[in-house]
C-alpha positions in Angstrom: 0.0 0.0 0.0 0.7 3.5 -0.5 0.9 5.7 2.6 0.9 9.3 1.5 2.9 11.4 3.9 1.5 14.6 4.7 3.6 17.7 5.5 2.1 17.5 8.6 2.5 14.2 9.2 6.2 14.4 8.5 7.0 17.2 11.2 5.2 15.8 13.9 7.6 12.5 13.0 10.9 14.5 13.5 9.4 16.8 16.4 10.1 15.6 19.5 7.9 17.9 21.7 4.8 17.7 19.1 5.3 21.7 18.2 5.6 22.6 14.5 9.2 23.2 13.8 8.6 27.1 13.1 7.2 27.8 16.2 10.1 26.1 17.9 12.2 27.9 16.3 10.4 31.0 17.0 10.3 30.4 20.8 14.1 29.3 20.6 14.8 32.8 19.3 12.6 35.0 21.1 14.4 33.0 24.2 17.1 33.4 23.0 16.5 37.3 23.0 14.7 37.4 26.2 18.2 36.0 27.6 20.3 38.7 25.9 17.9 41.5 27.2 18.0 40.5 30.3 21.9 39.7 30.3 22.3 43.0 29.2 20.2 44.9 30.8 17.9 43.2 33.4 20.9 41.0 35.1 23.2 44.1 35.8 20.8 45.8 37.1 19.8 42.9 40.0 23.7 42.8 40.3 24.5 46.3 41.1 21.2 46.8 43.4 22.8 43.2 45.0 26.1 45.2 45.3 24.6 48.4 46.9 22.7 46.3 49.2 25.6 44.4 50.5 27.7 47.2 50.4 25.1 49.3 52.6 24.3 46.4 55.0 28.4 45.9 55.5 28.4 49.8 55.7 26.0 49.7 58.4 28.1 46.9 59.9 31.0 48.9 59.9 29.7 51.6 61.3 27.9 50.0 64.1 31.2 48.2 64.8 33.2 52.1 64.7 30.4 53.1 67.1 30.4 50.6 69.2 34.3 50.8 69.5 34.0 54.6 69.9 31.8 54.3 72.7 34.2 52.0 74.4 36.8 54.4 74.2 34.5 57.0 75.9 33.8 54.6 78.2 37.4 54.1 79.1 38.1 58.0 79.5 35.2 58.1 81.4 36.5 55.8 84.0 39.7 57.0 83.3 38.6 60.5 84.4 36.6 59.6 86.9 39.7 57.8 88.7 41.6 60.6 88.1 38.7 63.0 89.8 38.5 60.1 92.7 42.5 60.5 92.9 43.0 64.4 93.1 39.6 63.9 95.7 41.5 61.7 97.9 44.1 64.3 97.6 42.3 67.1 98.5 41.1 65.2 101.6 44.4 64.2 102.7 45.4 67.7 102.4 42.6 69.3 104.2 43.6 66.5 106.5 47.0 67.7 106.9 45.5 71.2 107.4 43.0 70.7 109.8 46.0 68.9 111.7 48.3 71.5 111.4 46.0 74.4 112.8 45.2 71.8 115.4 48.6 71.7 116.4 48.6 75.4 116.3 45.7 76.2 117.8 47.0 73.8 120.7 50.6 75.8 120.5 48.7 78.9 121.0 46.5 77.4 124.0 49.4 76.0 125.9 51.8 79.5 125.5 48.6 81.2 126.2 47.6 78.8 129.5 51.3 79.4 130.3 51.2 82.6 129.9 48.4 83.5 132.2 49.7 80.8 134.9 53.3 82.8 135.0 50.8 85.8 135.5 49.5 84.2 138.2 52.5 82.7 139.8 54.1 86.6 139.5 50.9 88.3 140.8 50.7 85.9 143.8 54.6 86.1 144.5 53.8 89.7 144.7 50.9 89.6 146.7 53.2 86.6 149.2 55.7 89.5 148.9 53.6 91.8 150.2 51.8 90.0 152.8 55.1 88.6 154.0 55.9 92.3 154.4 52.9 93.8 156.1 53.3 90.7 158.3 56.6 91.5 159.3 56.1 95.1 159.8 53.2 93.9 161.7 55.1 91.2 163.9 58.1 93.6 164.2 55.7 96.9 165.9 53.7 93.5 168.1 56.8 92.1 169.1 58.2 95.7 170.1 55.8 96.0 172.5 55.5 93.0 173.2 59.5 92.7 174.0 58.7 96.0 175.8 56.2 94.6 178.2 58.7 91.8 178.8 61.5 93.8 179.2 59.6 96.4 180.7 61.3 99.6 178.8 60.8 101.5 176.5 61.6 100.2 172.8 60.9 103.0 170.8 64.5 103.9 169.6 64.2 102.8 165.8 67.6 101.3 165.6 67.0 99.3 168.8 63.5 97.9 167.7 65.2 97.5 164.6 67.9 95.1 165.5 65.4 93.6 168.0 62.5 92.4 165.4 65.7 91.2 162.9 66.8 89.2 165.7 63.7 87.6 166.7 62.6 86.9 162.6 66.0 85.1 162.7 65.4 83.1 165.4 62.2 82.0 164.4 63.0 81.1 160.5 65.6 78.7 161.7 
């Protein structure tokens, strides 16, 4: 028998995927384009978008990262100044330390030269007033033991000289 072949026929013996061979060509090339158009233009653009993000996110990275070691180093003159202010504190304590200690001492100077001051003045205004009680004493003794000596004696002692030597005899006598 005689099979007539078809055109149609044919292709769809040689086409694999059932598709006329025109439109797989067609679709092969406008592929083929779509993949150059979007090499060209499409791809780079995804690429440098890609690029910008990473670039931004690692920026942001970075920068966190500069802060973050920035505010350690603030952090570290921080404590370095406050240990500083805590040193010259504890200075300025010992020193007011040292002060208050040395006008202590002064003030303490001053009240002792002061106390002994006013106890001299008291020891020389009581030898004086001993002085002169041990002088209106003796003047006293010396006119009661005149008359006294001249009751025993029964004369007369009023000759200066005599009364004199008399009472200087007697306070002898009664020192020793």
């Amino acid at each position: 028998m005689f099979t007539a072949t078809t055109p149609l026929a044919a292709e769809e013996a040689t086409n694999p995927i059932g598709l006329p061979w025109g439109e797989v060509v067609l679709a092969a090339v406008a592929f083929g384009i779509l993949v150059f158009v979007l090499g060209k233009f499409v791809w780079p653009q995804f690429e440098k978008a890609y690029a910008a993000r990473t670039a931004a996110i690692e920026g942001g990275i970075e920068k966190a990262e500069a802060a973050q070691n920035e505010a350690k180093a603030a952090l570290d003159r921080y404590n370095q100044q406050l240990a500083g202010a805590r040193e010259e504190a504890a200075k300025i304590r010992e020193d007011a330390r040292a002060q208050a200690q040395a006008i202590r001492d002064d003030m303490l100077t001053q009240a002792r030269a002061e106390a002994e001051r006013i106890s001299a003045s008291g020891r020389a205004q009581l030898d004086a007033q001993r002085q002169q009680i041990v002088a209106e004493l003796r003047s006293d003794m010396g006119r009661v033991s005149v008359d006294l000596a001249g009751r025993i004696v029964g004369e007369s002692l009023q000759d200066d000289d005599r009364a004199h030597r008399t009472v200087e005899r007697f306070l002898a006598e009664l020192e020793r």
